[in-house]
PLY file of the C-alpha trace (Angstrom):
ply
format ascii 1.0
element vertex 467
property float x
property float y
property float z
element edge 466
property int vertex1
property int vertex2
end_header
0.00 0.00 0.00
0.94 3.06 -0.97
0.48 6.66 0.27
1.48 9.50 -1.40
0.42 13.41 -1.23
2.38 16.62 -2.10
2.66 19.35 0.63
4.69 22.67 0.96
6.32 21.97 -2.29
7.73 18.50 -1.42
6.48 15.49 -3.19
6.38 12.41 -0.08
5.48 8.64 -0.99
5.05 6.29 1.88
5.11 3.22 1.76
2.57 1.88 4.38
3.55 -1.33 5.40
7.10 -0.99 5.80
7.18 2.76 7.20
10.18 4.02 4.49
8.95 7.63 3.53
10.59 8.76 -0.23
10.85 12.29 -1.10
11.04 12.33 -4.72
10.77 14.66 -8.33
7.60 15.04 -9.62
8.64 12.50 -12.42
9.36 9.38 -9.70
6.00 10.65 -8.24
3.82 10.04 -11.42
5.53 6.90 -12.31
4.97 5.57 -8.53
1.38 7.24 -8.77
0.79 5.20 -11.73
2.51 1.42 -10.60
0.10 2.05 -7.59
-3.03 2.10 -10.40
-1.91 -0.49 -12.43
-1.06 -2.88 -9.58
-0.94 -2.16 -5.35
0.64 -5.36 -4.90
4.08 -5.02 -7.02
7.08 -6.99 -6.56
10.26 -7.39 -8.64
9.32 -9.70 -11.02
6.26 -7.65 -11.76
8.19 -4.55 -11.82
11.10 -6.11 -14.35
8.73 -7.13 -16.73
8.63 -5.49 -20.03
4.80 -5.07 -19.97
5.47 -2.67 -17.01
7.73 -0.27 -18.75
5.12 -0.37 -21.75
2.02 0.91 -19.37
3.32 3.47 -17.67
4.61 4.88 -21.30
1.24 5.09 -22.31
-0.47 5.96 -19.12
2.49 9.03 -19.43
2.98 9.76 -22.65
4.63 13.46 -21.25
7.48 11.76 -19.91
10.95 10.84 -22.09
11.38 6.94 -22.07
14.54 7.13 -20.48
13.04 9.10 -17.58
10.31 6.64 -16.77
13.00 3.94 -17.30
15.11 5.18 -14.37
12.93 5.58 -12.58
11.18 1.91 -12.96
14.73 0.62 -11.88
15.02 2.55 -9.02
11.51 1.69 -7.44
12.41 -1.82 -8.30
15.51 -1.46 -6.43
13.63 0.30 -3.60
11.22 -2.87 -4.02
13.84 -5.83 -3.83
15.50 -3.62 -0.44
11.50 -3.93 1.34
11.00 -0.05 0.97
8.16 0.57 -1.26
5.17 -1.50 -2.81
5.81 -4.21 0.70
3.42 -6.46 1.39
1.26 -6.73 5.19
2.91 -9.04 7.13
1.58 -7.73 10.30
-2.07 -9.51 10.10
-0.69 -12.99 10.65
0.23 -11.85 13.70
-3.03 -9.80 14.91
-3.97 -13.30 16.77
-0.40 -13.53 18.35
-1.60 -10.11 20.11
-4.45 -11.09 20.93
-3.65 -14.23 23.12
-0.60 -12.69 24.65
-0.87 -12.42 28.31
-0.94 -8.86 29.22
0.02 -6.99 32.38
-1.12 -4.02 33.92
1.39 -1.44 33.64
-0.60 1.73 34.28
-3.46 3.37 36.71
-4.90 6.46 35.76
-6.40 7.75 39.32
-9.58 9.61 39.95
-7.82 11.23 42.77
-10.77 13.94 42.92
-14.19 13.75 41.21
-14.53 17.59 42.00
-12.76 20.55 40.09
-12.87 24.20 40.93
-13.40 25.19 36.82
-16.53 24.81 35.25
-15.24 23.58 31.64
-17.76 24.01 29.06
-17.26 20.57 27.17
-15.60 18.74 30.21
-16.29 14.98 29.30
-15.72 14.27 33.23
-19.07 16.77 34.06
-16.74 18.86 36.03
-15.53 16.05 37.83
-18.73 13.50 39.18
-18.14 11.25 35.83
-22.11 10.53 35.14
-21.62 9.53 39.55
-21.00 11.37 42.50
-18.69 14.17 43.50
-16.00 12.25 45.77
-12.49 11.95 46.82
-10.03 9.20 46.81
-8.58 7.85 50.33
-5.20 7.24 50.99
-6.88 3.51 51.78
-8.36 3.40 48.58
-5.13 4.82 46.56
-2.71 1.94 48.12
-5.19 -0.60 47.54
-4.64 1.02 43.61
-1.10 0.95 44.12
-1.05 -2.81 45.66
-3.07 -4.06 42.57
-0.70 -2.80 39.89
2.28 -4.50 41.17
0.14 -7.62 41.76
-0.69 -7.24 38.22
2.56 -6.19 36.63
4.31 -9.18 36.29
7.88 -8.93 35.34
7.60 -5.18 34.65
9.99 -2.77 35.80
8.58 0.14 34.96
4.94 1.28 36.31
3.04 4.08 35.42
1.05 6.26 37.64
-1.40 9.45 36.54
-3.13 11.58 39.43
-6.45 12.87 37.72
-9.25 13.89 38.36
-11.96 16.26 38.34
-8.39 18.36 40.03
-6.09 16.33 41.65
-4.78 19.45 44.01
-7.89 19.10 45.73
-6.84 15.98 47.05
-3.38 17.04 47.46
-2.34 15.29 50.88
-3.24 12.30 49.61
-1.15 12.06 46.37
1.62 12.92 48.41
0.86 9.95 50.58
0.19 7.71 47.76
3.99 8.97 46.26
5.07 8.09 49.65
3.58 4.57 49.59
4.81 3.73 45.83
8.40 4.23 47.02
8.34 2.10 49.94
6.85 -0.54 47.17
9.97 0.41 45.12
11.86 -1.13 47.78
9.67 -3.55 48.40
9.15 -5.18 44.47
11.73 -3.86 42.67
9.36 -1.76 41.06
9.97 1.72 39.78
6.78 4.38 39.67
6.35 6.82 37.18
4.20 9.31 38.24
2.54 12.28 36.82
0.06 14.58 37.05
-2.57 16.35 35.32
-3.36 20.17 36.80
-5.56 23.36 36.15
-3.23 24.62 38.05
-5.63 26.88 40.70
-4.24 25.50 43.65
-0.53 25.16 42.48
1.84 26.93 44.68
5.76 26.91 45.97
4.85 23.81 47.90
3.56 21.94 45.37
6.02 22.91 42.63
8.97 21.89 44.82
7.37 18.33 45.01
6.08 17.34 41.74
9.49 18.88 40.53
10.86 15.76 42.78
8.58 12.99 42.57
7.28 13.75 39.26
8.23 12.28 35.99
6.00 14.51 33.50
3.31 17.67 34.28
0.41 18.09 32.45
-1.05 21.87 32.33
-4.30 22.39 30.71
-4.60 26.05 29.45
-6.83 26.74 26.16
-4.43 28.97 24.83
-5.42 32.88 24.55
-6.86 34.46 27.19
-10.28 34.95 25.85
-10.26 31.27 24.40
-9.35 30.13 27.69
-11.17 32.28 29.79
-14.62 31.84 27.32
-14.09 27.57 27.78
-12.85 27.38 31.11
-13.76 29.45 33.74
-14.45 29.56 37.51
-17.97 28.58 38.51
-18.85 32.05 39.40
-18.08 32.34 35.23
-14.78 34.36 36.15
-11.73 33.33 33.89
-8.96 31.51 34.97
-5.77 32.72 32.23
-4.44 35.17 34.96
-4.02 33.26 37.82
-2.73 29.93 36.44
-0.37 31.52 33.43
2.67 32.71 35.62
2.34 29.32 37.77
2.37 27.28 34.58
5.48 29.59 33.62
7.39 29.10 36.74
6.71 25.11 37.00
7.70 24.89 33.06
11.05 27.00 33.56
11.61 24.88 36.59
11.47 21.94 34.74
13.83 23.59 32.21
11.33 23.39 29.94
11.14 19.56 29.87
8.84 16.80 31.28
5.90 18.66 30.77
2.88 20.04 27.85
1.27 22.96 28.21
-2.48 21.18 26.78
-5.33 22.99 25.37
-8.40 21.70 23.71
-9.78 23.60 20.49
-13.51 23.73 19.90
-15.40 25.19 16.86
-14.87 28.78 18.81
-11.22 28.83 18.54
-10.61 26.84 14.78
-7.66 29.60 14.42
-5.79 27.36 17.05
-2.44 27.59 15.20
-2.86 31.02 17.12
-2.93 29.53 20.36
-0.56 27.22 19.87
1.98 30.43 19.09
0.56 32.19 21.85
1.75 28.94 24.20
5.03 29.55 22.15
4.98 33.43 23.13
4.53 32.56 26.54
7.41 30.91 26.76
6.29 27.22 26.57
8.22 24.73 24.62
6.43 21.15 24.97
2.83 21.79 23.85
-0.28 19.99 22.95
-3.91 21.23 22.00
-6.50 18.70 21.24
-9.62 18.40 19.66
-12.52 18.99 21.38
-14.76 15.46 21.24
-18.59 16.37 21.51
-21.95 15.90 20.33
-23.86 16.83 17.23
-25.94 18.76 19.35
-22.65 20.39 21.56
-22.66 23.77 19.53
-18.87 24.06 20.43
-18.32 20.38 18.92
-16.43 20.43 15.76
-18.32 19.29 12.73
-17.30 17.80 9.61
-17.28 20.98 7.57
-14.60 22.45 10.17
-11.95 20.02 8.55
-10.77 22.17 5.68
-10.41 25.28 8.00
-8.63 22.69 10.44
-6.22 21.54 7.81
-5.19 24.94 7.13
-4.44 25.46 10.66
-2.09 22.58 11.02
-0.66 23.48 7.86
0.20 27.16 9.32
1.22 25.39 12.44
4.11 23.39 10.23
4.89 26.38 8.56
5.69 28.21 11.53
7.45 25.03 13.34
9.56 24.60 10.61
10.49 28.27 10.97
11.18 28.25 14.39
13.60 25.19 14.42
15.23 26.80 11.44
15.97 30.14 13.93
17.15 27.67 16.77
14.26 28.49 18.67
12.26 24.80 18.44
9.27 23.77 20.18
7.19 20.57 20.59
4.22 20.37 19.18
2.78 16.77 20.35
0.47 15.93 17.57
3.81 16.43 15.10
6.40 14.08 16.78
6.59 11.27 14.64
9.68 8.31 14.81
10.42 7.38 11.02
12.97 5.33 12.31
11.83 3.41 15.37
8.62 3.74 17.14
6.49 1.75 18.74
6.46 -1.96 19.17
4.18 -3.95 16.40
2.43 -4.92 19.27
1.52 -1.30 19.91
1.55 -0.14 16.29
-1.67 -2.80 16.20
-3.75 -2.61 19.01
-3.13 1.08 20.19
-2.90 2.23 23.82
-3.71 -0.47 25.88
-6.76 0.73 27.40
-8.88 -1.94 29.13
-5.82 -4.56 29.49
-2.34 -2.40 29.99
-3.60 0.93 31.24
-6.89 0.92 33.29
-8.22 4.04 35.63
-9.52 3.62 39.17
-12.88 5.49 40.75
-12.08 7.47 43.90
-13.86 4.56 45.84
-11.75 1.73 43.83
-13.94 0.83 40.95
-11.71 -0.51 38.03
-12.52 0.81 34.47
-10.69 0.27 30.77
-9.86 4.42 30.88
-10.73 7.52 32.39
-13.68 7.89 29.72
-15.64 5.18 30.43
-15.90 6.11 34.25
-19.17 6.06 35.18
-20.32 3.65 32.35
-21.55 0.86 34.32
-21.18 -2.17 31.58
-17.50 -0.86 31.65
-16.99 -1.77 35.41
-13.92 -4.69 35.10
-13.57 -4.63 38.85
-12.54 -3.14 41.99
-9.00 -3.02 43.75
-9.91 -5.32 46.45
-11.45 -7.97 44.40
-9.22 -7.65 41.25
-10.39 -7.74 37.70
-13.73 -9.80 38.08
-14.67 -9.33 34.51
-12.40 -10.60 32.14
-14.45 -10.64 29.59
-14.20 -6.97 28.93
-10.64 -7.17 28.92
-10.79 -9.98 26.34
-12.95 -7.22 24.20
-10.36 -4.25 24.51
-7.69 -7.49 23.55
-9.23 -8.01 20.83
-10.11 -4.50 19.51
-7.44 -3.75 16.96
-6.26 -2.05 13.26
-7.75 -5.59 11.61
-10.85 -5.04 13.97
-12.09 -1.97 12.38
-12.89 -2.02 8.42
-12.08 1.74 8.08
-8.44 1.49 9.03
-7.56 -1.43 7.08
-7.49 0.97 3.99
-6.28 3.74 6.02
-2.50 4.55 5.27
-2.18 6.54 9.24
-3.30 3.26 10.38
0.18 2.49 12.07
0.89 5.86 13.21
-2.50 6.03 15.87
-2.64 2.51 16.22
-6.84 2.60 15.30
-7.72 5.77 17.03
-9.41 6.48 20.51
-11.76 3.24 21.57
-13.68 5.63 23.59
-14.63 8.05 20.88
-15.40 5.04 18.98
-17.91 3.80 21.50
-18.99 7.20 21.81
-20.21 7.28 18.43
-20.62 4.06 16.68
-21.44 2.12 20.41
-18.92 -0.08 19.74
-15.21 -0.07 19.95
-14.08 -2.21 16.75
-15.31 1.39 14.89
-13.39 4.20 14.59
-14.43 8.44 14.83
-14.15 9.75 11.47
-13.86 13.54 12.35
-10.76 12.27 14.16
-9.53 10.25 12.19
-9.60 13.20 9.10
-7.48 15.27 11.62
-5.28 12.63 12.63
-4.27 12.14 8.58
-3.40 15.87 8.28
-1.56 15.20 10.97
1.01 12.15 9.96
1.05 13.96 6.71
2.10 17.29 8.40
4.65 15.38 10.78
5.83 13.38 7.79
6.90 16.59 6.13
8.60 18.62 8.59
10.99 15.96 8.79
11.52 16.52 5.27
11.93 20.52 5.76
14.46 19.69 8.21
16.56 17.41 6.35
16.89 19.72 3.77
17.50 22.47 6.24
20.38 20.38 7.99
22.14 19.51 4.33
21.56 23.12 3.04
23.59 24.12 6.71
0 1
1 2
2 3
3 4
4 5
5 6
6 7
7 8
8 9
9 10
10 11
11 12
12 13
13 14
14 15
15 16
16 17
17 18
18 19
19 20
20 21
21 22
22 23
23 24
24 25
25 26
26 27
27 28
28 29
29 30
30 31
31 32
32 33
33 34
34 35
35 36
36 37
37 38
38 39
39 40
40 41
41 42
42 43
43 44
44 45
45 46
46 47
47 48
48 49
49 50
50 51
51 52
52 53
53 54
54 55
55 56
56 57
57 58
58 59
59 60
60 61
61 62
62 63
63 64
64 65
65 66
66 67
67 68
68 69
69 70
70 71
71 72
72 73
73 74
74 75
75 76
76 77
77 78
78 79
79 80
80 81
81 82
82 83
83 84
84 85
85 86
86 87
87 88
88 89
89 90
90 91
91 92
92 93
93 94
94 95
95 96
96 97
97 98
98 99
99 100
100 101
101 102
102 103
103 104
104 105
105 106
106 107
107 108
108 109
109 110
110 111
111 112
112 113
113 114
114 115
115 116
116 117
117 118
118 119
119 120
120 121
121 122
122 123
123 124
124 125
125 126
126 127
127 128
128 129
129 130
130 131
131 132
132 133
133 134
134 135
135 136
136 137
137 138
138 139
139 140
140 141
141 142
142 143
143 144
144 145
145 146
146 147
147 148
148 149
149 150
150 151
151 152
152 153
153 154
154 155
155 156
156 157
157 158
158 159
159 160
160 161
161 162
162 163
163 164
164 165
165 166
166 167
167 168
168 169
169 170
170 171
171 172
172 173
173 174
174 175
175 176
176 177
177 178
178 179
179 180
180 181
181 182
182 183
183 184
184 185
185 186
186 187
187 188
188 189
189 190
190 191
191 192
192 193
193 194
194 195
195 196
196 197
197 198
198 199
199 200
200 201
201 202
202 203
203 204
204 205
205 206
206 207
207 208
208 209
209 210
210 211
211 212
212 213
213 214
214 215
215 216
216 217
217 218
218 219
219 220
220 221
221 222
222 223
223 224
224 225
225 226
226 227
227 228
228 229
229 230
230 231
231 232
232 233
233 234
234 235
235 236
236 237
237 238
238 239
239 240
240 241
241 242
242 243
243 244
244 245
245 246
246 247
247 248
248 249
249 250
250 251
251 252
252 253
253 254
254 255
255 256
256 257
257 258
258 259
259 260
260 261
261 262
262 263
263 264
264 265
265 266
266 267
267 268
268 269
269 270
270 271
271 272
272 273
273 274
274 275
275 276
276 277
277 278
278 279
279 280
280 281
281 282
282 283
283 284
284 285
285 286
286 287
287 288
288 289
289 290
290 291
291 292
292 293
293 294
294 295
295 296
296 297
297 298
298 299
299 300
300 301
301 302
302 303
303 304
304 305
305 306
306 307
307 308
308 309
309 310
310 311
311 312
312 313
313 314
314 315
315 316
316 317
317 318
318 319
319 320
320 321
321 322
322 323
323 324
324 325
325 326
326 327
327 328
328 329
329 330
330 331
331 332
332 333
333 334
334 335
335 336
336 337
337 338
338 339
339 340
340 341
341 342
342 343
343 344
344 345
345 346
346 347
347 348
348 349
349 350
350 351
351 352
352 353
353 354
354 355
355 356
356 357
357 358
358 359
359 360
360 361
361 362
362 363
363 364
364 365
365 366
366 367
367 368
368 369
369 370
370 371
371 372
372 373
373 374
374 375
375 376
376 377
377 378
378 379
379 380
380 381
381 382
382 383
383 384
384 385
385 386
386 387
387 388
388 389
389 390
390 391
391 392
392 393
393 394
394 395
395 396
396 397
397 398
398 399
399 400
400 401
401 402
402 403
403 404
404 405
405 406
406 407
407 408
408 409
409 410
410 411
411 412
412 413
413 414
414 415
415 416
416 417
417 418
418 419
419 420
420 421
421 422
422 423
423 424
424 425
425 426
426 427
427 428
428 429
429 430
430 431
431 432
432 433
433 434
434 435
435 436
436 437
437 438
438 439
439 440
440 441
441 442
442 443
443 444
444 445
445 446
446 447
447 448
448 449
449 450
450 451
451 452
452 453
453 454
454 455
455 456
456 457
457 458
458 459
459 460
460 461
461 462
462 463
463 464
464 465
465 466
């Protein structure tokens, strides 16, 4: 399978399957344009034969024999060293995944369902999750803590998210729970990587000085410009929020030295221009920065729609445009949706099946409920267990197991499908009301994306050889 587009100038085939991304002339790109047409499952001997060279003469009668010629050997040479027209190997081993025996390697916990902001499109209903407003005990938080080491099998390495609702509001308790997972350090031979995700209201010295210690990556939700952020997420009493969290978010990022952290915003159909707050994040001095988004409704008159996407595309082409820039000055920032590993990446087993939700990764209620993630809270025919009892229906587990690229008809023609590993179950579920489907607003986005990602790397190169 092959994927190929043309974007600020540069013409980029992929070649799905194996990963190996070709900048090439506008020649190679016809030609390769044109094998694709005649015949998506090349090899060699198909490419060598003389009937090959003969079709793409008349398919492009524009281009000099010798041209197309050269180029036919070169894409047979690319062919022979796995790089373009490869064939799926991966599907054989979809039921491999399937029956491997997983482990729990991360909690995401509901330290607080209660937050002091009244988000307009907060999925969590400003922290009670379709429940109760409650917040997690220390008791309830070791009992957590007890159950993923139980269930972590060899692992080393265990991951650890305070969330909430706001976790701050609960405060004395994370620190207790930190407390706890180092004596099970000791204990195990365990190591806990925690993190946290903040609105940052109730950060102060106090708190800075300890997640700068204990914490192994920050999350700071800010919507960007002050209106944007202000409009979207504001106090109960409808006051904004920009000018009180801003300078804590900029001391806790410089204190970081700007690492192990992302500034995080969420982009609705009010702020499509988000490529400005994404610079305004720059302006402020961030450098690791995400904005997502926004996942709602039809009805959700903030939700974006499918007409938004052209307007969206421009935005993360802008966004390129001005990363690209930046890292050209020496002045580089992360922007999370464009950090892309050509080289490495994930394992297949996470290329496949995606994030682990419901098997690897699981979130816990403030009263110890066990769910596949932190949006299905609430949901009770997502309810795998409790801490105490353990996982007490498999069968769920079994589902998210199974729920993979091969699982869902849309991405097996999809040439991101590697890159997001099937998309968000939730949003699936969310929409469809079942997870083997896929969000198709998303998925739109998440294309521009790889394809934006794709070619900075590109710009870059060229920047580095032109240096």
């Amino acid at each position: 399978m092959i994927h190929q587009y043309q974007n600020h100038g540069y013409n980029i085939v992929l070649d799905v399957n194996s990963g190996s991304v070709h900048v090439v002339d506008k020649t190679a790109y016809d030609v390769i344009a044109c094998l694709e047409r005649q015949n998506p499952s090349h090899t060699c001997d198909t490419l060598n034969s003389p009937g090959t060279l003969e079709a793409l003469l008349r398919e492009l009668p524009g281009y000099p024999e010798e041209e197309v010629s050269e180029v036919l050997e070169a894409v047979t040479e690319l062919t022979r060293a796995g790089q373009l027209f490869t064939q799926d190997i991966y599907e054989d081993y979809i039921d491999e995944v399937k029956q491997r025996k997983t482990v729990v390697k991360a909690l995401c916990l509901h330290i607080a369902h209660d937050c002091n902001l009244a988000c307009r499109y907060c999925f969590a209903e400003e922290g009670e999750y379709h429940g109760r407003r409650a917040m997690m005990s220390p008791e309830v938080g070791k009992k957590a803590l007890d159950f993923l080491v139980q269930n972590s099998g060899n692992r080393h390495n265990l991951e650890v998210d305070f969330f909430g609702g706001e976790p701050l509001m609960n405060w004395k308790t994370v620190k207790e729970l930190v407390a706890y997972g180092r004596e099970l350090e000791q204990q195990y031979d365990k190591h806990f990587r925690f993190t946290l995700t903040t609105n940052g209201v109730l950060l102060n010295d106090e708190v800075q000085e300890f997640v700068n210690r204990e914490m192994d990556n920050v999350v700071l939700s800010l919507d960007g410009r002050k209106e944007i952020n202000d409009r979207m997420r504001p106090f109960p009493n409808g006051s904004g929020s920009y000018d009180l969290i801003v300078p804590k978010f900029q001391r806790l990022a410089e204190s970081r030295n700007q690492e192990k952290y992302y500034i995080r915003g969420t982009f609705t159909r009010e702020n499509l221009d988000f490529s400005k707050d994404v610079m305004h994040y720059v302006d402020l001095g961030f450098r690791q920065i995400s904005i997502e988004p926004v996942v709602g409704g039809d009805t959700d008159p903030y939700a974006i729609q499918e007409s938004d996407l052209p307007r969206i595309f421009e935005e993360y082409d802008i966004l390129a445009d001005q990363i690209i820039e930046y890292e050209r000055k020496g002045k580089g920032f992360q922007f999370f949706h464009f950090m892309i590993d050509l080289e490495g990446g994930p394992c297949v087993a996470k290329r496949l099946s995606g994030c682990g939700s419901g098997t690897e990764y699981l979130a816990v209620t403030p009263w110890g409920d066990l769910y596949p993630c932190h949006q299905f809270v609430g949901d009770e025919q997502f309810r795998m267990g409790n801490v105490t009892d353990g996982i007490t229906r498999p069968e769920i587990a079994g589902e998210f197991r199974s729920c993979s690229v091969y699982s869902k008809e849309k991405c097996r023609t999809c040439f991101a499908r590697f890159y997001c590993s099937g998309g968000c179950m939730a949003n699936s579920y969310k929409f469809h009301h079942t997870i083997h489907d896929t969000y198709d607003v998303s998925c739109e986005m998440e294309r521009k994306r790889v394809e934006c990602a794709i070619m900075i790397k590109a710009a870059l190169a060229d920047h580095a050889e032109d240096a």
